[in-house]
Each structure stands twice: as C-alpha cells, then as structure tokens.
C-alpha positions as CSV (number, residue, x, y, z in Angstrom):
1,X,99.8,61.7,119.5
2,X,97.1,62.9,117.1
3,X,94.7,65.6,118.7
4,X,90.9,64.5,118.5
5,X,88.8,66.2,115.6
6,X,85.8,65.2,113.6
7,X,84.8,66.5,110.1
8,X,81.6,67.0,108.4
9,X,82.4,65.7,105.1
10,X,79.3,67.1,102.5
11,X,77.9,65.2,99.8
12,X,79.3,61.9,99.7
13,X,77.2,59.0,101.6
14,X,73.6,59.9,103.3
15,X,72.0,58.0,105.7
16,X,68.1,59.3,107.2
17,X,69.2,59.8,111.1
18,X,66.3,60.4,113.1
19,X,64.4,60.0,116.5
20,X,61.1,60.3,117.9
21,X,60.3,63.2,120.0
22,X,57.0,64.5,121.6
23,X,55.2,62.5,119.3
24,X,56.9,63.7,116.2
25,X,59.8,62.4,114.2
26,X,62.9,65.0,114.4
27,X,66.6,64.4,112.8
28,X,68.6,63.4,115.6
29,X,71.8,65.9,113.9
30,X,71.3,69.2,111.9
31,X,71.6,69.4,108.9
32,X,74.7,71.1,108.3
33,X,76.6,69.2,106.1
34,X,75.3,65.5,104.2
35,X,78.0,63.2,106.3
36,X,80.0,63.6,109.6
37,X,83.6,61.5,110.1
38,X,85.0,61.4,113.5
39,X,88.5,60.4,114.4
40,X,88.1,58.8,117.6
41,X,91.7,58.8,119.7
42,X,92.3,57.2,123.2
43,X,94.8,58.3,125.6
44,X,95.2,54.7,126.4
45,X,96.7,53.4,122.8
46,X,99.0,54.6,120.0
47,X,97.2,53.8,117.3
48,X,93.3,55.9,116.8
49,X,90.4,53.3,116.4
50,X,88.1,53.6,114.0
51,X,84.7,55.1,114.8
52,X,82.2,54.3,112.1
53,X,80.3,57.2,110.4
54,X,77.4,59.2,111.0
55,X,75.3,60.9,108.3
56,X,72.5,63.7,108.1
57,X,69.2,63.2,106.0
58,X,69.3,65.9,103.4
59,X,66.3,66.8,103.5
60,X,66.6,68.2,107.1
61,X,67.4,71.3,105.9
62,X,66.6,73.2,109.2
63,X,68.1,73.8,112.6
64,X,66.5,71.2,115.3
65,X,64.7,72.4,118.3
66,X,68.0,71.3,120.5
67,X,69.8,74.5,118.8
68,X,67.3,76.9,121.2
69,X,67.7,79.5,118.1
70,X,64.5,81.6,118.5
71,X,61.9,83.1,115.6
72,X,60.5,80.4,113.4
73,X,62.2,79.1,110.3
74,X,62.1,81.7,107.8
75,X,62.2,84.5,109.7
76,X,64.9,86.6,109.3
77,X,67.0,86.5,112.3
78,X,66.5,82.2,112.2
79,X,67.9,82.3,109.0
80,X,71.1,84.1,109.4
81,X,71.7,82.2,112.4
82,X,71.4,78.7,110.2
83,X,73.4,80.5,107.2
84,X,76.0,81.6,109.6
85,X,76.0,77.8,111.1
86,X,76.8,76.8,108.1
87,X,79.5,78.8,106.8
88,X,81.0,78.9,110.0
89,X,81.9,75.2,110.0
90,X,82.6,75.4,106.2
91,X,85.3,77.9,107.1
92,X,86.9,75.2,110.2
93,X,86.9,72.4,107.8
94,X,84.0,71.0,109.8
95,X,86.2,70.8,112.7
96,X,84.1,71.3,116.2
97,X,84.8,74.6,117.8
98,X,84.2,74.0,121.9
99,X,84.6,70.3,122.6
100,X,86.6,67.1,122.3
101,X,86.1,63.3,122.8
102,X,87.8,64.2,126.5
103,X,85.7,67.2,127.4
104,X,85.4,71.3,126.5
105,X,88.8,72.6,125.2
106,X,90.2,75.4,126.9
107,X,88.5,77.9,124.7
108,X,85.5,77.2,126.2
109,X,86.6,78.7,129.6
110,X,87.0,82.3,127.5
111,X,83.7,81.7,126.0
112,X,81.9,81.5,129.9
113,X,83.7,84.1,131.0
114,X,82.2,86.4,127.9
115,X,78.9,85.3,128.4
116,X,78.9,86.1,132.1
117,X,79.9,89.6,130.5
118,X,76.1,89.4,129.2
119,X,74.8,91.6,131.7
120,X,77.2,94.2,131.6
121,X,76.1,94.8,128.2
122,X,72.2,95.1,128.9
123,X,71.8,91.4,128.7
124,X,70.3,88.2,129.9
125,X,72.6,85.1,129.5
126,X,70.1,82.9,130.1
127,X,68.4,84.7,126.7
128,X,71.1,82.2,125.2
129,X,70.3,79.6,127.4
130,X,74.0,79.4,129.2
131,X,73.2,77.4,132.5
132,X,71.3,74.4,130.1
133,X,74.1,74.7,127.8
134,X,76.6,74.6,130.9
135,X,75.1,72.3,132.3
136,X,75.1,69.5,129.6
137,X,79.0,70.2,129.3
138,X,79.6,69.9,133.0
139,X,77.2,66.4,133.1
140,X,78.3,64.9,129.8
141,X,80.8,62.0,130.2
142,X,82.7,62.8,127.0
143,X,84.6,59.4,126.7
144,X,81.8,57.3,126.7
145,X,79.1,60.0,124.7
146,X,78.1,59.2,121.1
147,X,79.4,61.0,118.0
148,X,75.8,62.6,117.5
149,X,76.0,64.0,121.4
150,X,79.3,65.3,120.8
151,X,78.6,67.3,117.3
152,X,75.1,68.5,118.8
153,X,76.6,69.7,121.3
154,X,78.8,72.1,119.5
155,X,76.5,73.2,117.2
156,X,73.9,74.4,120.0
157,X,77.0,76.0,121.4
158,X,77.9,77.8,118.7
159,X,74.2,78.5,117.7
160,X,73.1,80.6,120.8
161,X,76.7,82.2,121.1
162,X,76.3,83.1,117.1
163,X,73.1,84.7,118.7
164,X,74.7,86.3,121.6
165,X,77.8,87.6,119.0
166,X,74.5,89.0,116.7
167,X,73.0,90.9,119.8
168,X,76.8,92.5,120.7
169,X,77.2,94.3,117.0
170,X,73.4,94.9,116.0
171,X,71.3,94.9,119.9
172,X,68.5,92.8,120.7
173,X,65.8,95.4,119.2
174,X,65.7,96.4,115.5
175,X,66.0,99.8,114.6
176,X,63.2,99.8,112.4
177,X,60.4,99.0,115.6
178,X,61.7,102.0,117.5
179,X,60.5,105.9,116.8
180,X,62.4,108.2,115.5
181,X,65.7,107.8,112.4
182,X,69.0,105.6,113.9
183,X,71.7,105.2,111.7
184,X,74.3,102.5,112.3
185,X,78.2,103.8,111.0
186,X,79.3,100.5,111.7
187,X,80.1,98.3,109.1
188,X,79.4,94.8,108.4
189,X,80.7,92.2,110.2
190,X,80.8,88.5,109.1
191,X,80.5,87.0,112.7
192,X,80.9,83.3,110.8
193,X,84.4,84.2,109.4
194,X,85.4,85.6,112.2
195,X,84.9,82.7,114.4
196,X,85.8,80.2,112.5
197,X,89.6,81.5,113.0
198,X,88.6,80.9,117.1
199,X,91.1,77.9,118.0
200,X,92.3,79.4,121.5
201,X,91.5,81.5,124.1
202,X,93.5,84.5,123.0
203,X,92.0,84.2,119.9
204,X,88.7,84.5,121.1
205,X,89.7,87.7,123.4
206,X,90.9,89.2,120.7
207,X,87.2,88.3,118.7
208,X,85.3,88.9,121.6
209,X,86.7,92.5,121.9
210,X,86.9,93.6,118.1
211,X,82.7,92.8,118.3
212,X,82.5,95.4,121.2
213,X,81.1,99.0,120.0
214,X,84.1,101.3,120.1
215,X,82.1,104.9,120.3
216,X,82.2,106.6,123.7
217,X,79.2,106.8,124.4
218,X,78.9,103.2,124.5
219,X,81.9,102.9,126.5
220,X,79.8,105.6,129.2
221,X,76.6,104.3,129.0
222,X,78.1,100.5,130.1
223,X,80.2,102.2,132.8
224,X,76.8,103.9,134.0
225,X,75.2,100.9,133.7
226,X,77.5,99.4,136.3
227,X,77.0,101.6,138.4
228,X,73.3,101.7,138.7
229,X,73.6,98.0,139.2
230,X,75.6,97.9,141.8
231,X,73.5,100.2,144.0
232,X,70.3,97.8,142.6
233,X,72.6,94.9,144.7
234,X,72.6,97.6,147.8
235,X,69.0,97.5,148.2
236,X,68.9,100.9,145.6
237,X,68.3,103.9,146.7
238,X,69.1,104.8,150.1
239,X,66.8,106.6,151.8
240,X,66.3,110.2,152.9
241,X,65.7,111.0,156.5
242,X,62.5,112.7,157.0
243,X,64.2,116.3,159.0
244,X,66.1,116.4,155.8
245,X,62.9,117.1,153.6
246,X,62.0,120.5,155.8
C-alpha cells in the first residue's frame, strides 16, 4: 500500500484561501508554494480516494501568525526563517516533514527528544513554543482533520524548529549587540538543505548532532552548565554552619 504524502505543487491553479480572525482577514495556509495536492490513503481500502485540492492566494506572501516565528516581517531573522521555509520544502518535493493523515511519523519522536535538549544548551523550549505545538499533535484527530490542518501543522513545526536549529549554530544574541570583537570560525550552514534530507530518526540524530558546536570549550561550558543546574534542583547552595565561619 502507498504511504500517505501531500505536495505543494507551485504555479499552476490559485484559489484566494482565507479566514477571519480577530477582526481581520488572514490566509488560512502560508504561502509557500501557489497550490497544495494531497493523496489521501485509507487503511481500510486498496485503492487511495481522491481528496480535492487546496490552493494558496499568491499574494500572501508572508508567514501567518500560526507559524509563532518572532520579529516582524522584514526583519532579518523573520526573513530567513520564511526563505528557509521555503526552500526547505522545495528541497522535499513539497513532501510534509513530521506528520501523516494517521498521526506524527516516528521522526517526530527524535525531534521532542532534541527539543527537551533545549535547556541543556542555555535554552527555553517553550521560546519555540513546544508544549502548544505538542499539544495540537497529541489533540489533533488526524483521520478526520482537513488538508489545511494537516499542512499548517507542519509548517509551524518546521518553522519554530528552523528557529530552534538557527539558535544551535548562531545563539540567540547577535554578536554585533554585545561589547567587545567575536569572531565565528564556523562556516555556513544551510539549515534548509540539511533538513530537507530528514526522513527518519537516525537521520535526524545524525542532523541534530552535526549542528552542535564541536570546540571544547563548548563541550565544558554545557557540562558546567549541568552541573550548576542540578544543584539549582537541590535547593542551590547548601549552607554553611555558622562555627564553621570562626
């Protein structure tokens, strides 16, 4: 039996999608691509029924507020996120990167576990939104959601982990707003290219871990981090007894 996929298929039909919100009229899908095809298959029968298509207005040509990516549009860290979006799906084909008709694939398991890693690293999880983002997974009925649920669903995915992937290589504070002269000797990494090979969760180990800083000193100051965290769980600091201060 054929696996379940759908494809963004780019400049061929377009149809204006779009839903009120707050007062204001947003596209109900991003505007990745012009047109989205889905290939709807059912455990229960041989054959895959036909699911009609769904199209993006053109003229949507930014990320909708479901995507969580901060900054405003045009700022620089907004844009590469919605460049890398793009590409990134470009690179799969338009083939979704997290989910199915049936529910998360299993490469979605390896993508919790690297976000609970956040903290290890200096960071929030939650800066990425994971619990609302795990939480529409785990409350989502799959087999009776709409094709627009299920492809905005792993685009914000794939937004805030873009983000998260962004934060690993380059940290969360610019160089530029610090004091002082830091120079990077890291080179560039295209975080779209490299996902977009992601199909398993070895695969994205193996991403995962090429991302992580490989100098020492990284490796030392994460280890030290650890350690101070664990004696923030303790309570920190123990105290000193007062006939030990003569």
């Amino acid at each position: 039996m054929k696996s379940f996929y759908f494809r963004l298929l780019p400049f061929v039909v377009i149809i204006a999608a779009s839903c009120a919100s707050s007062g204001s009229v947003q596209s109900k899908l991003t505007s990745i691509t012009d047109t989205v095809a889905i290939k709807h298959i059912s455990p229960q029968v041989i054959k895959p029924r036909k699911v009609k298509l769904f199209f993006v207005h053109p003229h949507a040509t930014r990320l909708t507020a479901a995507l969580f990516v901060p900054g405003r549009p045009g700022s620089e860290l907004y844009e590469q996120i919605y460049n890398d979006l793009k590409r990134l799906y470009s690179f799969r084909k338009y083939k979704p990167l997290w989910i199915h008709d049936r529910g998360p694939k299993p490469v979605f398991n390896e993508l919790i576990r690297q976000w609970n890693m956040a903290e290890s690293h200096g960071m929030d999880k939650e800066d990425y939104y994971f619990s609302t983002l795990l939480e529409r997974v785990e409350s989502l009925s799959f087999l009776d959601a709409s094709v627009a649920e299920l492809i905005q669903l792993d685009l914000d995915i794939t937004a805030n982990y873009l983000l998260f992937n962004y934060h690993i290589v380059n940290g969360r504070i610019s160089p530029d707003k610090l004091n002082g002269h830091w120079f990077s000797d890291r080179k560039p990494i295209d975080l779209a290219k490299w996902l977009s090979t992601v199909n398993k969760p070895s695969t994205s180990t193996r991403y995962f871990n090429r991302l992580l800083p490989k100098r020492t000193e990284y490796k030392q100051m994460v280890a030290y981090l650890s350690f101070y965290r664990k004696i923030e769980k303790r309570g920190g600091w123990p105290g000193i007894p007062y006939k030990m201060l003569k």
